[in-house]
MOPAC internal coordinates of N, CA, C and O (Angstrom, degrees):
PM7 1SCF
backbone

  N    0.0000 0     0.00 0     0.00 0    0    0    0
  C    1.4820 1     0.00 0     0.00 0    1    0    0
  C    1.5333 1   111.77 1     0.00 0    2    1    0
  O    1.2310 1   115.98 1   130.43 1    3    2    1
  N    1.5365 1   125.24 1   -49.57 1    3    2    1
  C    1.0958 1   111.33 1   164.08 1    5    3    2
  C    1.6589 1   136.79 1   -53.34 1    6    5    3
  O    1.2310 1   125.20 1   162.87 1    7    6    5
  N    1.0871 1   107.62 1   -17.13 1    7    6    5
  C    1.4188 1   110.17 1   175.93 1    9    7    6
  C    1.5076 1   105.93 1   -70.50 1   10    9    7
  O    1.2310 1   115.09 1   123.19 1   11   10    9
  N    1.4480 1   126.91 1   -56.81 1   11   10    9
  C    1.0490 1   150.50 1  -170.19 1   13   11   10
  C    1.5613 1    92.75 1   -57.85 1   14   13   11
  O    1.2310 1   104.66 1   134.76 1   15   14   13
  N    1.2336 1   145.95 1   -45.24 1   15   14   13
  C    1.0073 1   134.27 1   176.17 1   17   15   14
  C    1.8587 1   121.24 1   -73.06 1   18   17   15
  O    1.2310 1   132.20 1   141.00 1   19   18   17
  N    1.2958 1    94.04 1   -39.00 1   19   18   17
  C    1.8109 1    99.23 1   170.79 1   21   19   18
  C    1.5546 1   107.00 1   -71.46 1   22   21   19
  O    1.2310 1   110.93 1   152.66 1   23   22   21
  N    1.5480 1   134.67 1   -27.34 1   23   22   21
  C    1.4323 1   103.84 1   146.56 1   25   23   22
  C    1.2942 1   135.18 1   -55.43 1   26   25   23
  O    1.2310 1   120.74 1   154.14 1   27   26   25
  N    1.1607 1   116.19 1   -25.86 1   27   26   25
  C    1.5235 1   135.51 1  -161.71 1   29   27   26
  C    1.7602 1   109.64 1   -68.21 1   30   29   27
  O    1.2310 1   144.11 1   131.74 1   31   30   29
  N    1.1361 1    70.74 1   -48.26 1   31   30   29
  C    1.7286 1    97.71 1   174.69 1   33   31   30
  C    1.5334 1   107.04 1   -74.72 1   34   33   31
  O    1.2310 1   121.99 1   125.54 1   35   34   33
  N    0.8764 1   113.80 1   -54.46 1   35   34   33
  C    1.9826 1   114.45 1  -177.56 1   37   35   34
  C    1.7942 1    96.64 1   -65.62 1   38   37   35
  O    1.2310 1   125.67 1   127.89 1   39   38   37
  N    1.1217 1   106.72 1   -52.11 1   39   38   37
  C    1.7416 1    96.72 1   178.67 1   41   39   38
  C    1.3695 1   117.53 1   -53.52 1   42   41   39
  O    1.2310 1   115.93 1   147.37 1   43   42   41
  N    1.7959 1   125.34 1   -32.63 1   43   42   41
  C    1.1949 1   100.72 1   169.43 1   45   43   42
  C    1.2361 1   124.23 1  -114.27 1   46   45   43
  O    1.2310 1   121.13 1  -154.08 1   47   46   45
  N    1.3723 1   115.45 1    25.92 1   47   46   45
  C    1.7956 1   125.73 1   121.39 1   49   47   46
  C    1.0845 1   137.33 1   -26.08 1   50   49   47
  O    1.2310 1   127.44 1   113.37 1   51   50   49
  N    1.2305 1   103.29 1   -66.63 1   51   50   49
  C    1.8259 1   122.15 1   163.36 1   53   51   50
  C    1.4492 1   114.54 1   -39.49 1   54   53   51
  O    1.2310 1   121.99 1   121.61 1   55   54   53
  N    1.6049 1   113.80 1   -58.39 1   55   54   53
  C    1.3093 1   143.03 1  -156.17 1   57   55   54
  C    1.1827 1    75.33 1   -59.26 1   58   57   55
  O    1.2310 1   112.12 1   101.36 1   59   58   57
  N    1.6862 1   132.46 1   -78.64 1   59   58   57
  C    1.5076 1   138.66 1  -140.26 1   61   59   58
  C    1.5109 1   106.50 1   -67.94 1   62   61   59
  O    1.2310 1   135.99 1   145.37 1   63   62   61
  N    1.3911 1    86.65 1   -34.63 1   63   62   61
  C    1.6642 1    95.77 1  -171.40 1   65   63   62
  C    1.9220 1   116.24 1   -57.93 1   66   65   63
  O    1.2310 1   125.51 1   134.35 1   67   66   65
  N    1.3742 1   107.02 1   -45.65 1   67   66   65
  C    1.3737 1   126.87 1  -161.13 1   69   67   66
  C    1.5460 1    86.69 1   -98.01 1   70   69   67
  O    1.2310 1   104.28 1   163.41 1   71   70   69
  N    1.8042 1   146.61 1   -16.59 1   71   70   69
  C    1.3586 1   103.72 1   148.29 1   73   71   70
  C    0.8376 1   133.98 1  -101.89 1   74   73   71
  O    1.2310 1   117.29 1  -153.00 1   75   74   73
  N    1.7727 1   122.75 1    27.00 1   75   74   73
  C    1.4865 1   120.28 1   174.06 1   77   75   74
  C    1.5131 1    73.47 1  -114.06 1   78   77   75
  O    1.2310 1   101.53 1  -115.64 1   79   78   77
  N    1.4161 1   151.27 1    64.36 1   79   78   77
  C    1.2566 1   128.83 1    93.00 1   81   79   78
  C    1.6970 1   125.06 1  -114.50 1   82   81   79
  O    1.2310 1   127.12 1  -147.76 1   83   82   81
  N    0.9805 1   103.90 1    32.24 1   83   82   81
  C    1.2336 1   130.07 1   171.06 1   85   83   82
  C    1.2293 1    99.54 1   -95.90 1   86   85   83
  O    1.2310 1   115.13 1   101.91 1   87   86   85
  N    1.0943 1   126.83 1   -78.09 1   87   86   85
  C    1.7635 1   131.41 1   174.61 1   89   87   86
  C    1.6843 1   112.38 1   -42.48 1   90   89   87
  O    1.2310 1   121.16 1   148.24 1   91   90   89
  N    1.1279 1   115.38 1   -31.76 1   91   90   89
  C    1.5378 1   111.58 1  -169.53 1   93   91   90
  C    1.3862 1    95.72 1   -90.65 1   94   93   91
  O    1.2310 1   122.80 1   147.92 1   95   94   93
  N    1.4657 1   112.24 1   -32.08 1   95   94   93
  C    1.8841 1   101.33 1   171.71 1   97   95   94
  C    1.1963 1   114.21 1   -54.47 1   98   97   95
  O    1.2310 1   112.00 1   138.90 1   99   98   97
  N    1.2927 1   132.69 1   -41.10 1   99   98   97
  C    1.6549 1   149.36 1  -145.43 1  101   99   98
  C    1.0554 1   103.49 1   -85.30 1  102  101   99
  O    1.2310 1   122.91 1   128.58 1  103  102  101
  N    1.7376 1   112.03 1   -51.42 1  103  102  101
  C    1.4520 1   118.23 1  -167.03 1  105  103  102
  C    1.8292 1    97.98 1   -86.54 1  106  105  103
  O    1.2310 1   107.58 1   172.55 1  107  106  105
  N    1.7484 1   140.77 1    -7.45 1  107  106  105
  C    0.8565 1   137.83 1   107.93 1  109  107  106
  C    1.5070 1   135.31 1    11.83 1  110  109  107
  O    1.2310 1   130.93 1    81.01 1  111  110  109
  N    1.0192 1    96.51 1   -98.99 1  111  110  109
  C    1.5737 1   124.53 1   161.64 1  113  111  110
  C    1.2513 1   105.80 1   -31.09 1  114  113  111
  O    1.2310 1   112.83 1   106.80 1  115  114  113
  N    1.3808 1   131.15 1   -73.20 1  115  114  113
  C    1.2678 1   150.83 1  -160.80 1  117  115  114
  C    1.3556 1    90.01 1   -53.00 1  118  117  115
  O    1.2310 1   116.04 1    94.18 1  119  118  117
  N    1.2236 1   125.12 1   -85.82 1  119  118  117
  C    1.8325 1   143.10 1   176.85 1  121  119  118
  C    1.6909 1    96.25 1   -17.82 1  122  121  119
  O    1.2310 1   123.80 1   123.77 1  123  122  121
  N    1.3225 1   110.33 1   -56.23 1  123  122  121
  C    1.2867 1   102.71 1  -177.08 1  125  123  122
  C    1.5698 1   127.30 1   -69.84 1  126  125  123
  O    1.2310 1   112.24 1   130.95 1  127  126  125
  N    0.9179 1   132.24 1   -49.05 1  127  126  125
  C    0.9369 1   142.84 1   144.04 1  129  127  126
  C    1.7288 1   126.53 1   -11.69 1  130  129  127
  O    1.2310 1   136.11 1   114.35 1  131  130  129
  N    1.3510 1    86.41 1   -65.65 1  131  130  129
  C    1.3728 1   104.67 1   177.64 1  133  131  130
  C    1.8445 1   109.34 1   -60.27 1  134  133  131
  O    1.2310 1   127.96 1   138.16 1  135  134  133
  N    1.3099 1   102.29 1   -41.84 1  135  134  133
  C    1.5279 1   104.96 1  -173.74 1  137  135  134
  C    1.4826 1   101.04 1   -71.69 1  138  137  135
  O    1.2310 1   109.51 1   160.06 1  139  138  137
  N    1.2934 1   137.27 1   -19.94 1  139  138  137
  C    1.6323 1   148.84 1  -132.95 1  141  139  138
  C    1.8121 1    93.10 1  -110.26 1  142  141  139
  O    1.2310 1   126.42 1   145.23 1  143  142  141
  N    1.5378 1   105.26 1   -34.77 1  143  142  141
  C    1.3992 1   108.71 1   172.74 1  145  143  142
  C    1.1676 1   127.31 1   -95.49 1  146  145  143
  O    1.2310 1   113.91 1   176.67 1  147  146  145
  N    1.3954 1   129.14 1    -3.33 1  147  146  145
  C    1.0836 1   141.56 1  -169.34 1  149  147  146
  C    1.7473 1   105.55 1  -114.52 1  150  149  147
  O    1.2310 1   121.68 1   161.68 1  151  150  149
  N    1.2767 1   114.38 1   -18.32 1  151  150  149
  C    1.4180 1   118.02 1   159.23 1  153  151  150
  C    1.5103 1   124.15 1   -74.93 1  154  153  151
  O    1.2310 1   120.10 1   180.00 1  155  154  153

């Protein structure tokens, strides 16, 4: 059972991990953008 839980846990590691770089792409994007119109 403990094993099964330290995947559990590493899987939603991943999860957290891959949407705060989802968000940092976006807000990325955004920055760019933003600078792209203002030039």
């Amino acid at each position: 059972i403990p094993i099964l839980d330290i995947n559990s846990e590493t899987a939603l590691l991943k999860i957290f991990l891959l949407n705060n770089l989802r968000v940092g792409r976006v807000i990325l994007e955004l920055r760019y953008l933003k600078a792209a119109n203002e030039s």
